[in-house]
N, C-alpha and C positions, 0 to 999 in steps of 0.2 A: 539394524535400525528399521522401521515400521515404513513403508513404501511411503506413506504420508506424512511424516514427521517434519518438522522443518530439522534442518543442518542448523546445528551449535553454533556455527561460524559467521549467521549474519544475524542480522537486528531486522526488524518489522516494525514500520510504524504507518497509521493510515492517518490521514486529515481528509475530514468530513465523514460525520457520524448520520447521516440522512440513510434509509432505508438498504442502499448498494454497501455506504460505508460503511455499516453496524455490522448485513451481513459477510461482506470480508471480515471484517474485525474478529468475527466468530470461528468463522471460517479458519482462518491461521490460526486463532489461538485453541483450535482442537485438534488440530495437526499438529501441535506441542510446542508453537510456537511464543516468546513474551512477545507482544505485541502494545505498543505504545498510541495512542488515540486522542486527537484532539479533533472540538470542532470550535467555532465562535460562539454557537449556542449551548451552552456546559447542560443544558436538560439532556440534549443530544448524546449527550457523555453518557451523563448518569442511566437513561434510558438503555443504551449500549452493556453501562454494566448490568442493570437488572435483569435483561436480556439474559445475557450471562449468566445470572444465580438461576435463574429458568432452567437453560438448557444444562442437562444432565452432562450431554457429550462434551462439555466446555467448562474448561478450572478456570473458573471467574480470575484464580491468582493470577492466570498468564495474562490479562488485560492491565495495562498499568491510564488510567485515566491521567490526563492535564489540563492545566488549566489555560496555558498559553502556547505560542510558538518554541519561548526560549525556553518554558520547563517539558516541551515536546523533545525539543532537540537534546536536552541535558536527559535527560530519559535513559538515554544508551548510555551504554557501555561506550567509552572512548577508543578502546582496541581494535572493536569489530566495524565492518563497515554497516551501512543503514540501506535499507530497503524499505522509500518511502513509496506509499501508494495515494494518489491526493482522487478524493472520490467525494468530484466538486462540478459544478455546473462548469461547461462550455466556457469561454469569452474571457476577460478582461480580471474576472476573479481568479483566474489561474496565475496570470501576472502579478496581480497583487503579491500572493502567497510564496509563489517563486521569489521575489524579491526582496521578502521579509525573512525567509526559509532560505535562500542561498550562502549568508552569509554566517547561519548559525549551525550549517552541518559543512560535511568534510570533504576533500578532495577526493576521489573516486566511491562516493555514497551515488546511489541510483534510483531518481525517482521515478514511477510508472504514471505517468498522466491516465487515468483513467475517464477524461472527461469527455469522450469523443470525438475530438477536435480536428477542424479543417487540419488537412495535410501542412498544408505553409503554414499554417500558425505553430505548429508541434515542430516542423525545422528548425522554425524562429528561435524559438524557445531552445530546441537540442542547442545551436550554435551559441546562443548567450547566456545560457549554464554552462556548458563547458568552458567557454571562453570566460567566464567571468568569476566560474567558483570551481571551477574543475570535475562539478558533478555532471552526470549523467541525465540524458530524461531518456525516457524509453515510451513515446504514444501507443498506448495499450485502449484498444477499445472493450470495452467489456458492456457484453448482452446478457440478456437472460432474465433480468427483473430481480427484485430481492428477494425472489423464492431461489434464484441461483445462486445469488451471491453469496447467499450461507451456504449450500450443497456442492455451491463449483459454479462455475460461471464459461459462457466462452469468452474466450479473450484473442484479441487480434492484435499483437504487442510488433512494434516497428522502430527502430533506432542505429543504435555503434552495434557492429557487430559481439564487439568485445563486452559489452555491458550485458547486453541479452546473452552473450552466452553464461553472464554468471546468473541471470538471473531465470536461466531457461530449467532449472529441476526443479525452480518454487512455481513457476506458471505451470511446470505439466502436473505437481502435487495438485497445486487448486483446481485446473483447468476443471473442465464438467468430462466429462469420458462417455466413449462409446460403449456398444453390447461388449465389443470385445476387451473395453478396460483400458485401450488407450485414449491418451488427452487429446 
């Protein structure tokens, strides 16, 4: 398998198509990943896919666009677990989302908050996903600008032990790499 590939065995999906989330979106989905995409602003989307038809490195097919939360979440595969990335401003709209999005994915699905969020709010948050849908969040901060987010990004990812380590071969795939090639 291609050191950058994603693994057969999980699902990809980002929420929020704004400049970080488009280029993730790209990002995974050239590393061979399907990759599932919503935002509230469906321009966002569309923008994402044309993006896509652009970039040569990227099968526009792996991008699956939606329209909403529920046909976000029905996107996947039901067998595989989901590896959501929410690439959303700070505050209160993280709550929002989480609340809307907790109760339509699965028991050990794993989302990376990518928002950069105070420490205590991302606790908050770990303890009442788990506790209330049995997923995962993992506070991942991620730098770089959307010139990285499409090439790799750094990421500064903090949670369950357990969670990160499944989700520790897709972060060091993305991650941005040194001279020497590691993440």
């Amino acid at each position: 398998m291609d050191d950058n590939a994603l693994p057969s065995q999980v699902q990809v999906g980002v929420i929020g198509c704004g400049s970080m989330g488009s280029g993730l979106a790209l990002l995974f989905a050239e590393r061979g990943g399907l990759v599932s995409i919503f935002d509230t602003k469906q321009e966002m989307v569309q923008t994402t896919i044309k993006n896509a038809q652009r970039d040569s490195a990227v099968p526009d097919s792996n991008i699956i666009p939606t329209k909403s939360l529920e046909d976000f979440a029905s996107s996947f595969r039901p067998s595989l677990p989901r590896i959501i990335v929410l690439s959303l401003p700070h505050g209160s709209i993280i709550d929002t989302v989480l609340s809307q999005l907790g109760p339509r994915i699965s028991k050990g699905d794993i989302i990376l908050d990518g928002a950069n969020e105070w420490w205590e709010e991302t606790e908050r948050r770990q303890k009442w996903m788990e506790e209330s849908f049995g997923v995962h969040l993992i506070g991942c901060g991620v730098s770089g600008g959307y010139q990285s987010a499409r090439r790799g990004p750094s990421m500064s990812p903090g949670g369950d032990r357990d969670a990160y380590a499944l989700v520790e071969p897709l972060l060091k795939k993305w991650a941005a790499k040194m001279d020497s090639g590691e993440p």
